[in-house]
N, C-alpha and C positions, 0 to 999 in steps of 0.2 A: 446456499451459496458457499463459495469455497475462498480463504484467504486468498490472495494476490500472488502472497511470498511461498507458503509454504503447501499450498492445498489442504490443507485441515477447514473440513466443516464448520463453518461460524457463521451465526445470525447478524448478516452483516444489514446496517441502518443504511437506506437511503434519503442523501438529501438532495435538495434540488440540483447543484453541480456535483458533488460529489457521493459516494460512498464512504463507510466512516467501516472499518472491519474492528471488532473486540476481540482477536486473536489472542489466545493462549500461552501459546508458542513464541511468537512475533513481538504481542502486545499492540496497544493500539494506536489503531494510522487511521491516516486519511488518503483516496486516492481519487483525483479528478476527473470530470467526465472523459475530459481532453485525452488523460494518460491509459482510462479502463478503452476508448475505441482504439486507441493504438496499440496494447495490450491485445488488445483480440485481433486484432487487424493483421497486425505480424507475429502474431503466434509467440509472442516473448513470454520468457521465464528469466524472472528476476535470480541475480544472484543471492540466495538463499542468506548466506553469513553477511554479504555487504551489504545487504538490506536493511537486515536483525540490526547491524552499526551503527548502520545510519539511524535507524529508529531510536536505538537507547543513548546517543548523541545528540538527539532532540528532546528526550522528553526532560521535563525540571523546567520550558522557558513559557510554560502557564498555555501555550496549545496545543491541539492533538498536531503532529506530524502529519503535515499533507505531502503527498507524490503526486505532482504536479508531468505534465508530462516532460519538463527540461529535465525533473531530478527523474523519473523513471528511467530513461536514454543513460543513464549514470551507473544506475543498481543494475542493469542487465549483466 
C-alpha cells in the first residue's frame, strides 16, 4: 500500500475503521474508513506540505493523528 500524503510505499496496518500508515516521510497517521472511500471516490490528493503540518501539530498529545473525513476536505 501507498501513503495517503505522499505515495511512498509503506506497510500500512488495518484496523477495523481505520488505517493506521508508519510513513517515513510523513510520520505516523491515521486515516478513517469515511476519509480513505472519499479519498478514492474523488480521486483527491492531499496537500503534500499542509498535511506534513498538520501531522507534526498533532503529534506530543499521546495519539496517533486521525484524518477523519472533515479534516481530509482541509489537507486537500
Amino acid at each position: 500500500m501507498n501513503c495517503y500524503i505522499c505515495g511512498k510505499d509503506v506497510e500500512v496496518i488495518k484496523l477495523s475503521d481505520s488505517e493506521e500508515i508508519p510513513c517515513p516521510d510523513c510520520s505516523l497517521y491515521r486515516i478513517s474508513g469515511t476519509a480513505i472511500a472519499l479519498f478514492k471516490r474523488h480521486n483527491w490528493r492531499f496537500n503534500m506540505e499542509l498535511a506534513r503540518r498538520w501531522i507534526a501539530s498533532q503529534q506530543g498529545s499521546g495519539t496517533v493523528p486521525l484524518i477523519d473525513s472533515s479534516r481530509a476536505a482541509i489537507l486537500l
